[in-house]
N, C-alpha and C positions, 0 to 999 in steps of 0.2 A: 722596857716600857714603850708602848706604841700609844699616840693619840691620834686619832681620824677625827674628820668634821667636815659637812660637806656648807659650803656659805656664795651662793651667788652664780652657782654652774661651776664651781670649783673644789674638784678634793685635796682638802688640805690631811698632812700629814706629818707630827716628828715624831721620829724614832731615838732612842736615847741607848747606848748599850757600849761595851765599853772599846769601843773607836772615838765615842762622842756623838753628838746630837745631829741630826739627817733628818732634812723638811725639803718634802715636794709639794710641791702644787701642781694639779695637771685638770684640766677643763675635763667634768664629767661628759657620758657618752652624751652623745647627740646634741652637744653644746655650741658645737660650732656651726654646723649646718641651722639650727634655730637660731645662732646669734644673725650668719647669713641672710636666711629668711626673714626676719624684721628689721635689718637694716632694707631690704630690698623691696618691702612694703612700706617702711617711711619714705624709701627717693620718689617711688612710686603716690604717694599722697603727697609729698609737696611741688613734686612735678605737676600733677592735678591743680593743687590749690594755684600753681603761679601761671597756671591756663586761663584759669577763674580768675584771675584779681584778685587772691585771695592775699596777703602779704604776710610773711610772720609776726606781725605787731596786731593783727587782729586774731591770728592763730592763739597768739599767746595771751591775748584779752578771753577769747572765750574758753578756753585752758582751766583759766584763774579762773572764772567765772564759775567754770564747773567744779571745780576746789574746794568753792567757798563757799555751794550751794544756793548764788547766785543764778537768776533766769532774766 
């Protein structure tokens, strides 16, 4: 018996057979270089914001604002 699933950039996997039960997880393709890529655009935008004045306490006021459906 095999179960796959893929949840969050990761193939999950257990196999059952009679060794016993065998579970990998391994980051599907192009996961890592996208995880790369958006860490590398957020340093990139709070470097920005901390050029501006910008401070993460009003990052995270208009955040929430956006959330909430707040303007």
């Amino acid at each position: 018996m095999i179960r796959k699933t893929r949840l969050a950039g990761y193939d999950f996997s257990i196999e059952k057979n009679p060794e016993g039960i065998h579970v990998s997880v391994k980051p599907t393709e192009g996961h890592a270089e996208a995880r790369t890529e958006v860490f590398q655009m957020f340093d990139q935008f709070r470097k920005t914001a901390r050029q501006n004045g910008v401070g993460p306490t009003e990052i995270l006021a208009y955040w929430l604002k956006q959330q909430l459906g707040m303007k």
